[in-house]
C-alpha positions as CSV (number, residue, x, y, z in Angstrom):
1,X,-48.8,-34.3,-14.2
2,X,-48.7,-37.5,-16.4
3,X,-49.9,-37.6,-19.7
4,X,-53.4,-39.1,-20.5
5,X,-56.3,-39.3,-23.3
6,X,-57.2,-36.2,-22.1
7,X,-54.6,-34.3,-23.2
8,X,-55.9,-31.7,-25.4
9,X,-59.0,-31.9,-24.8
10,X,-61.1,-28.9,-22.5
11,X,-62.0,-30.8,-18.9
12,X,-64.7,-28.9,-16.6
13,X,-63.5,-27.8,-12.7
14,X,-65.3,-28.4,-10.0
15,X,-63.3,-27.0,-7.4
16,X,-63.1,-23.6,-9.4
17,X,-66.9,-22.9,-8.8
18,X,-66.8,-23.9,-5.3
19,X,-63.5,-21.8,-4.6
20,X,-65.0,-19.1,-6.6
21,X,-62.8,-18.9,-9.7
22,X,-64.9,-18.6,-12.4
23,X,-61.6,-17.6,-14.7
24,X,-60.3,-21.6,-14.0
25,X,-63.6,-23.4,-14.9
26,X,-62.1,-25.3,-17.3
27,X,-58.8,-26.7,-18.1
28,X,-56.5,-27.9,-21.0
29,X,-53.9,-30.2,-20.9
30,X,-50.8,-30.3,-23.1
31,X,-47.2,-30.5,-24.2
32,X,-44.4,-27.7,-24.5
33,X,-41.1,-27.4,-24.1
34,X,-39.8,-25.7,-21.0
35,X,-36.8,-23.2,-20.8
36,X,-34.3,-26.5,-20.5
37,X,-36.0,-27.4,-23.8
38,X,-37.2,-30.9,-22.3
39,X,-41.0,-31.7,-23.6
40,X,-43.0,-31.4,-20.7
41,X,-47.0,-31.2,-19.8
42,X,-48.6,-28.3,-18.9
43,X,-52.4,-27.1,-18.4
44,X,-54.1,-23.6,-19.1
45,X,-57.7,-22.8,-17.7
46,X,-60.0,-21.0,-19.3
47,X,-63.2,-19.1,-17.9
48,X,-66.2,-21.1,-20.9
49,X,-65.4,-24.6,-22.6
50,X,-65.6,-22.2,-26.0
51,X,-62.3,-20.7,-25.1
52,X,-60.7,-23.8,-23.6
53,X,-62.0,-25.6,-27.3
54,X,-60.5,-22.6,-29.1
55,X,-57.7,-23.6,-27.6
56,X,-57.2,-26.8,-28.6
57,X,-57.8,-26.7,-32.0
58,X,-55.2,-24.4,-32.3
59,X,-52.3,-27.0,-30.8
60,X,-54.0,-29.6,-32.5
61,X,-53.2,-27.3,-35.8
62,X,-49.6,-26.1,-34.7
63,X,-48.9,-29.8,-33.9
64,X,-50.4,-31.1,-37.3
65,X,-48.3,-28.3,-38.9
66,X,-45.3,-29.5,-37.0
67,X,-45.3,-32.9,-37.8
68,X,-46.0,-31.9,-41.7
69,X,-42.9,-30.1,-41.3
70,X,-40.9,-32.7,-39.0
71,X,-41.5,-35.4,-41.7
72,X,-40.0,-33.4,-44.2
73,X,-37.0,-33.5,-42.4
74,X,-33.6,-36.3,-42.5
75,X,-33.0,-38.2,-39.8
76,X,-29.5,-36.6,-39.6
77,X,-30.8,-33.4,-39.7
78,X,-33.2,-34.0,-36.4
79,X,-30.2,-35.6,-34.9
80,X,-28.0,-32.5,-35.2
81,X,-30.6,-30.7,-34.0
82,X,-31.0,-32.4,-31.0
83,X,-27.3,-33.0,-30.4
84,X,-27.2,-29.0,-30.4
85,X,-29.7,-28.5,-28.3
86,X,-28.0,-30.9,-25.4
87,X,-24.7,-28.3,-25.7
88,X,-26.8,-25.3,-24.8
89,X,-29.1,-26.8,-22.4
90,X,-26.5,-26.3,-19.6
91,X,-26.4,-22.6,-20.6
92,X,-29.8,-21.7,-20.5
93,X,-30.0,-20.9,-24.5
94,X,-32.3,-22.3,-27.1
95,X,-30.9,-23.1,-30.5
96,X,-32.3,-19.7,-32.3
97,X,-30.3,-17.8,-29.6
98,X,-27.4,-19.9,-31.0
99,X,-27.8,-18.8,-34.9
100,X,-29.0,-15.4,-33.9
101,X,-25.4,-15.2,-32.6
102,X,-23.8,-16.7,-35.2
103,X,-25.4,-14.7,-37.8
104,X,-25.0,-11.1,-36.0
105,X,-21.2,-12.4,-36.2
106,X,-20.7,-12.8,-40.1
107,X,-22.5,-9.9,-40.4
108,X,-20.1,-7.9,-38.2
109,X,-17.3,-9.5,-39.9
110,X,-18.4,-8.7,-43.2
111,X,-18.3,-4.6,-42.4
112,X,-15.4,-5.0,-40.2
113,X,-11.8,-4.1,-40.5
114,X,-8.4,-5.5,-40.3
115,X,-6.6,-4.2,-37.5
116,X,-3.9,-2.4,-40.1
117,X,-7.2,-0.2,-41.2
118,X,-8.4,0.1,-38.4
119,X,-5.1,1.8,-36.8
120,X,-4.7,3.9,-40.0
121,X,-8.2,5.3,-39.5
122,X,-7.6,5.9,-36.0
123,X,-4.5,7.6,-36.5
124,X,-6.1,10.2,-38.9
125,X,-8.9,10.6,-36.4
126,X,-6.5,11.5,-33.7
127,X,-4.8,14.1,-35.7
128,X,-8.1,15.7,-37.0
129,X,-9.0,15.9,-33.5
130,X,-6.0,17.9,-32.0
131,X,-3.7,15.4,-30.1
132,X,-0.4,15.9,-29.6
133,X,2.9,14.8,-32.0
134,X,3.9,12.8,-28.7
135,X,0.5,11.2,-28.2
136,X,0.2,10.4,-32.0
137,X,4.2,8.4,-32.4
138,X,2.8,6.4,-28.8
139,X,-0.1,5.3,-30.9
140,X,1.6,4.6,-34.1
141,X,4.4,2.8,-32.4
142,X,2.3,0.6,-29.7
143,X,-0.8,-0.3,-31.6
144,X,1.8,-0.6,-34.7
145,X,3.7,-3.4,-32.7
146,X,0.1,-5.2,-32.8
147,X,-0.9,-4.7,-36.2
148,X,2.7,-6.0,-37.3
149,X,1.4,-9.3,-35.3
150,X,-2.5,-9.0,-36.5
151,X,-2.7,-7.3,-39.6
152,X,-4.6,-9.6,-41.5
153,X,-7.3,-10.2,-38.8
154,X,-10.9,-8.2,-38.6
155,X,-10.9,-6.7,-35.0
156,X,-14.4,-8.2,-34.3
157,X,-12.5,-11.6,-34.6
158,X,-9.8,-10.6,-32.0
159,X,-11.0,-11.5,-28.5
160,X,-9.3,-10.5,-24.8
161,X,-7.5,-13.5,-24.0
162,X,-5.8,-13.3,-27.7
163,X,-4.5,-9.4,-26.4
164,X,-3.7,-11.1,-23.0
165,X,-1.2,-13.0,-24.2
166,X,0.3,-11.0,-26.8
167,X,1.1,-8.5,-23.9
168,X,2.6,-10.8,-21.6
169,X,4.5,-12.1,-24.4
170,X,6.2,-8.1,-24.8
171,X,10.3,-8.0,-23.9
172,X,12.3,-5.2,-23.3
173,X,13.9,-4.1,-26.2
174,X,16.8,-2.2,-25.3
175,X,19.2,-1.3,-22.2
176,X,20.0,-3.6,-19.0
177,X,16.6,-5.3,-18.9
178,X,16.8,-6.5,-22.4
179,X,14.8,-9.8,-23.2
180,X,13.3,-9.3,-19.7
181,X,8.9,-9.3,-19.6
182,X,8.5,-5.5,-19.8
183,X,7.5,-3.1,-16.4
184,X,3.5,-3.4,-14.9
185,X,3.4,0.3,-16.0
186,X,4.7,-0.4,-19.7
187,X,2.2,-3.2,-19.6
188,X,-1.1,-1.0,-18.9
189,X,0.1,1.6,-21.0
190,X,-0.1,-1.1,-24.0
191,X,-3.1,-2.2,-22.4
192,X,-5.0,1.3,-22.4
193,X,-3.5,2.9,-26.2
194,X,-5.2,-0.6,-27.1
195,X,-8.2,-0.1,-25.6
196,X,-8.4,3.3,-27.4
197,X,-7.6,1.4,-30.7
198,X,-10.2,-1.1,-30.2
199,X,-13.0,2.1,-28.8
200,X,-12.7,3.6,-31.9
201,X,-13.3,0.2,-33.7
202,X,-16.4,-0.1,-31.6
203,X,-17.5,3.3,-32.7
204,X,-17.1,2.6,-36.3
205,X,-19.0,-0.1,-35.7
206,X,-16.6,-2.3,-36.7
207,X,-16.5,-5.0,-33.7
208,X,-18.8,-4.9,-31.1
209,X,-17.5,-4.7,-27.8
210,X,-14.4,-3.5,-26.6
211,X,-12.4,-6.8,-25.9
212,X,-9.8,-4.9,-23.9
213,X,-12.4,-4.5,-20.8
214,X,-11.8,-8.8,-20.7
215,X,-7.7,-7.6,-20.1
216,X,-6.2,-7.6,-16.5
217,X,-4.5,-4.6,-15.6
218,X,-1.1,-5.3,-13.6
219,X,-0.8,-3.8,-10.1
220,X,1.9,-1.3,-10.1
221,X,3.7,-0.5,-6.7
222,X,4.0,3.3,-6.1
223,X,7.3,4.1,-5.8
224,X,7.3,6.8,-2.5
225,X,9.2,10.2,-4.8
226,X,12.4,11.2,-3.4
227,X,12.7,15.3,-3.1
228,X,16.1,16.4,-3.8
229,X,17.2,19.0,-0.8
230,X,17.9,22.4,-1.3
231,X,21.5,21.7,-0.6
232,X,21.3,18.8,-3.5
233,X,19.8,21.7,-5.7
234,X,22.8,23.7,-5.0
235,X,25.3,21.6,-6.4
236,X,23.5,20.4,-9.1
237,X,23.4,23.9,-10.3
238,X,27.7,24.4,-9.7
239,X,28.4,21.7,-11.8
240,X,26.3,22.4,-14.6
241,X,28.1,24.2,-17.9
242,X,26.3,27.3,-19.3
243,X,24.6,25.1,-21.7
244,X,23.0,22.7,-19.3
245,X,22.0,25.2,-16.7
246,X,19.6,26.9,-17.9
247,X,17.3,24.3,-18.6
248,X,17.8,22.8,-15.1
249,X,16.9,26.0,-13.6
250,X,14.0,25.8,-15.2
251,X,13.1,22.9,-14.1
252,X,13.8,23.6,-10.9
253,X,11.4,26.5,-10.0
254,X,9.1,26.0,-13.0
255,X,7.5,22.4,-13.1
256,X,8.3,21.3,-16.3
257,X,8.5,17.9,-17.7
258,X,12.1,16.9,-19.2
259,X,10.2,15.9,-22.2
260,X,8.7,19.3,-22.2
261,X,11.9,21.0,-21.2
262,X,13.7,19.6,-24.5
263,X,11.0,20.9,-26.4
264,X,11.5,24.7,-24.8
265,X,12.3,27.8,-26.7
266,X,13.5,31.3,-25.9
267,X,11.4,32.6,-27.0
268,X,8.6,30.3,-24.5
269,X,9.8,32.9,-21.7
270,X,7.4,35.8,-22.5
271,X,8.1,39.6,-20.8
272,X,5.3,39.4,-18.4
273,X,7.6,37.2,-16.4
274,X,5.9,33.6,-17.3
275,X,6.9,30.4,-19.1
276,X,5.0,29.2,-22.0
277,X,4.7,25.7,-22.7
278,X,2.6,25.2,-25.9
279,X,0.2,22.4,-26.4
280,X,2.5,20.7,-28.7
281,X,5.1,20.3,-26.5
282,X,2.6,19.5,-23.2
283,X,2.0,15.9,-22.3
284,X,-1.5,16.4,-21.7
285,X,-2.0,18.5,-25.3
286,X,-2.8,21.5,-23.0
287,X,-1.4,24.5,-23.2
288,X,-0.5,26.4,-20.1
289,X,1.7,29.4,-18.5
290,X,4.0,29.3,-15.3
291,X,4.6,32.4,-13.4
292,X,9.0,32.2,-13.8
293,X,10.4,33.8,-10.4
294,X,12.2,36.8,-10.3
295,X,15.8,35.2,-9.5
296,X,15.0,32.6,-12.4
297,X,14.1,35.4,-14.5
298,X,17.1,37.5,-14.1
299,X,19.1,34.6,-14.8
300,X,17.4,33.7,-17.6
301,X,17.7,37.2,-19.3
302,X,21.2,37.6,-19.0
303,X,21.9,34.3,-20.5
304,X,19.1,34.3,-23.2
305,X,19.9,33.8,-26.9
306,X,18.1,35.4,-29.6
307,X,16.4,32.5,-30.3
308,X,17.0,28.3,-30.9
309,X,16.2,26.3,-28.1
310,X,16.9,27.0,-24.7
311,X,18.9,23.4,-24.5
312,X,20.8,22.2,-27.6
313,X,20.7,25.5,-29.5
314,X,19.1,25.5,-33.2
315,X,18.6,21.9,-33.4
316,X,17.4,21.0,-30.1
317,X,17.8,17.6,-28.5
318,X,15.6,14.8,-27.7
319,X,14.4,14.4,-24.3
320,X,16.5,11.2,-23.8
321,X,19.7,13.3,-25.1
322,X,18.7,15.8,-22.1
323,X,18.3,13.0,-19.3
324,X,21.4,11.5,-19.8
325,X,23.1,15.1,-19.9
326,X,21.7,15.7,-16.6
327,X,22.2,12.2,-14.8
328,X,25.8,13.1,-16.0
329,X,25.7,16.4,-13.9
330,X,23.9,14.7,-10.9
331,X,27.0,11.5,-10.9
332,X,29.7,14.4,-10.3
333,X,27.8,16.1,-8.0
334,X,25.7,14.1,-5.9
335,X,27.9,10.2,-6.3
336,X,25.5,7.2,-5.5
337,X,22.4,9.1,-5.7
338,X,19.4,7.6,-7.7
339,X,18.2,10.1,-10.3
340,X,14.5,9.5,-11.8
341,X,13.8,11.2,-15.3
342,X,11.9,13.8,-13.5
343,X,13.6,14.5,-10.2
344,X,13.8,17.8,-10.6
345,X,10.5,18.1,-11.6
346,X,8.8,15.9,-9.1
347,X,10.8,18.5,-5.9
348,X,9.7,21.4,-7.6
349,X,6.1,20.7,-7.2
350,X,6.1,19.4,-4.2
351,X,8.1,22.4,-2.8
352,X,5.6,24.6,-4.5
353,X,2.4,22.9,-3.4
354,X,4.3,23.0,0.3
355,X,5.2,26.7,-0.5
356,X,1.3,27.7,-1.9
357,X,-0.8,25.0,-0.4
358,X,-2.7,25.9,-2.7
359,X,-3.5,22.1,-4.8
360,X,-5.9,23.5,-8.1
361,X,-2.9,26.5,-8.6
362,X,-0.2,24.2,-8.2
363,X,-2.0,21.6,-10.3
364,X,-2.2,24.3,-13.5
365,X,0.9,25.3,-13.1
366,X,2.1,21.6,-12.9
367,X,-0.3,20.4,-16.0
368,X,-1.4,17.8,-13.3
369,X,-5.2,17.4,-11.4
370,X,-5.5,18.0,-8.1
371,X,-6.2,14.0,-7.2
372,X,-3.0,13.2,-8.0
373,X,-1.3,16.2,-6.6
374,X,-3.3,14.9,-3.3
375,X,-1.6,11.5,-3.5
376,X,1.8,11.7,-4.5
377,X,2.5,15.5,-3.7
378,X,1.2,16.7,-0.5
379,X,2.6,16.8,2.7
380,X,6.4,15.9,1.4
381,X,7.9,18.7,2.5
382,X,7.4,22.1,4.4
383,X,6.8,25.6,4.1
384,X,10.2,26.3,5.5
385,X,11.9,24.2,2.7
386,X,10.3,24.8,0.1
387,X,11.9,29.0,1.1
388,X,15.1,27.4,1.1
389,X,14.5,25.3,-2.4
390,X,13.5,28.5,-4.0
391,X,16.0,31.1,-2.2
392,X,18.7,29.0,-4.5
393,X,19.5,31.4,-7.1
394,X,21.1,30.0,-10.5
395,X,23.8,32.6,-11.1
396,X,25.6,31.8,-7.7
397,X,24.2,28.5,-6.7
398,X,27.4,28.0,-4.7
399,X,25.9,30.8,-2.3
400,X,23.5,28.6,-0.5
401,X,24.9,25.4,-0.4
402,X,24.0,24.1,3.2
403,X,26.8,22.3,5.3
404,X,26.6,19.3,7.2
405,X,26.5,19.9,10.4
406,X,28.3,17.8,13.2
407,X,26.7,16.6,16.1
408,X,28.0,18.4,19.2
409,X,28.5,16.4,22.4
410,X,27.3,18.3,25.2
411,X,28.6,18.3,29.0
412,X,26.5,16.9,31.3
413,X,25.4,20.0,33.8
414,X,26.9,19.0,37.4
């Protein structure tokens, strides 16, 4: 459609009488802008020449008005104008979507929050909402390692690829792997007590999206778990003082977390015959009860104290104190064997899930769901071991200690 003297002005249709569209029986020419925001000409029918005239008086006004306004306008002003709209053609974005943005953003800044209050305010909400001591010191010491590095800034200036980085930038701190980029897992667990730092940012209204949904999670390889034997059990147990013991047997026939097992007092074992493990002490902030066999039991009542800690006495221990007590233990009695923080834990349930095959049971008991009982649990063992794994009895562990057994060559019959 090229442009003409006609434009704007109401022109009569022919064809729309003889094709029976009395709505198109005249037409109007003009200029808009399209949604590339190039000028371009256009037309608009109308059913009498009133409306179509209607019409164009009232582009005829907008344009006077424009121009009005246009001449009151610099040069350099139009320029930069046009210049901006070039940038967000290609996007598909007009220049009031532009300001619009930039607008919403100072106002989000201006009611935002540096990160250090934000974390501050989050960590008063977690503890007016219940969560665990352990839960709270993971918050305050990861999302503390970022405010150290982003105090000053509001979190609705922080974007993903800022967090990206900063994460991939994370060493190891301590042990053999110092200096080394830290573990996939360590990574996501940064990556998702960030993202709960930034969720509550988003709910204070305070930044408005969550910037850790723009973070890559790294894959992590699923290690397959190795299930210590009944016989490994066995020795375990011999080699074990009085004070270590008792907190091994524990863990292996009740499925207790070593973190949870450091945090275990006498007075958790409750007469009814069941284990206590309060919600302060649980990983998941849950508080649950484990039915404590009657072997355990006996054990456990002979050697019980009147009260303290059932590992390290009055004081207690940390759980890193108790890991390295009982990777001690499992170097005499089991040399060259790899021993993961919760070995004992991880063949206790799946003996029990083998022994009850029973995956919501076990999974209370266990302070696990039954999904990921399913997937790392089931099917590791059998019904027959899992008899033997609990026929081990803490007093006289030497009792059942299984003997390799030789192959035997056998004669050929003649």
């Amino acid at each position: 459609m090229r442009n003409s003297r006609f434009t704007l002005t109401p022109l009569p249709q022919k064809w729309a009488k003889a094709a029976g569209r009395p709505d198109r029986a005249w037409a109007v020419s003009y200029h808009r802008l399209n949604e590339q925001g190039e000028l371009v000409l256009a037309r608009s029918y109308f059913r009498s020449k009133a409306e179509a005239s209607d019409f164009c008086a009232e582009r005829k006004a907008d344009k006077t008005s424009l121009g009005n306004l246009a001449a009151g306008l610099s040069d350099d002003f139009k320029r930069e104008a046009l210049a901006c709209a070039d940038k967000l053609r290609p996007y598909g974005h007009s220049l009031t979507d532009a300001v619009d943005a930039f607008v919403r953003d100072l106002e989000l800044a201006g009611a935002s929050k540096t990160v250090q209050e934000t974390l501050n305010h989050h960590l008063v909400s977690a503890r007016a909402s219940g969560c665990g001591t352990r839960h709270i010191d993971t918050i305050e010491s990861i999302c503390g390692a970022f405010a150290a590095d982003f105090r000053a800034r509001k979190v609705s200036t922080i974007k993903g690829p800022e967090i990206q980085a900063w994460l991939e930038a994370r060493k190891v701190r301590t042990g053999k792997r110092k200096g080394e980029p830290i573990s996939p897992t360590t990574f996501n667990s940064f990556k998702n007590y960030l993202s709960g730092l930034f969720a509550h940012a988003v709910d204070q209204g305070w930044t408005e999206g969550n910037p850790m949904q723009r973070v890559k999670a790294r894959k992590v390889r699923e290690r397959p778990v190795r299930l210590l034997s009944p016989g490994d059990l066995s020795r375990i147990l011999a080699v074990a003082d009085e004070s270590l013991r008792p907190i091994l047997a524990v863990q292996a026939f009740c499925p207790v977390r070593t973190a949870e097992a450091s945090r275990l007092r006498w007075e958790d074992i409750l007469p009814g015959g069941h284990l206590r493990i309060e919600a302060s002490a649980s990983k998941t902030g849950m508080r649950r009860t484990i039915p404590i066999r009657e072997t355990l039991l006996r054990y456990l009542v002979k050697c019980r104290k009147p009260s303290g800690y059932i590992y390290g006495g009055e004081e207690g221990a940390t759980p890193n104190a108790l890991v390295q007590q009982i990777k001690a233990r499992v170097r005499s009695a089991l040399p060259g064997v790899a021993w993961g923080k919760n070995a004992m834990r991880a063949s206790c349930v799946s003996y029990r899930l083998a022994e009850t095959q029973d995956l919501q049971r076990t999974a209370l008991e266990a302070g696990h769901t039954p999904d990921v009982l399913r997937s790392k649990y089931q099917q590791l063992t059998t019904p027959d071991e899992a008899a033997r794994w609990f026929a081990v009895d803490p007093q006289d562990p030497q009792a059942l200690v299984i003997p390799f057994r030789t192959k035997v060559k056998r004669r050929k019959a003649e």
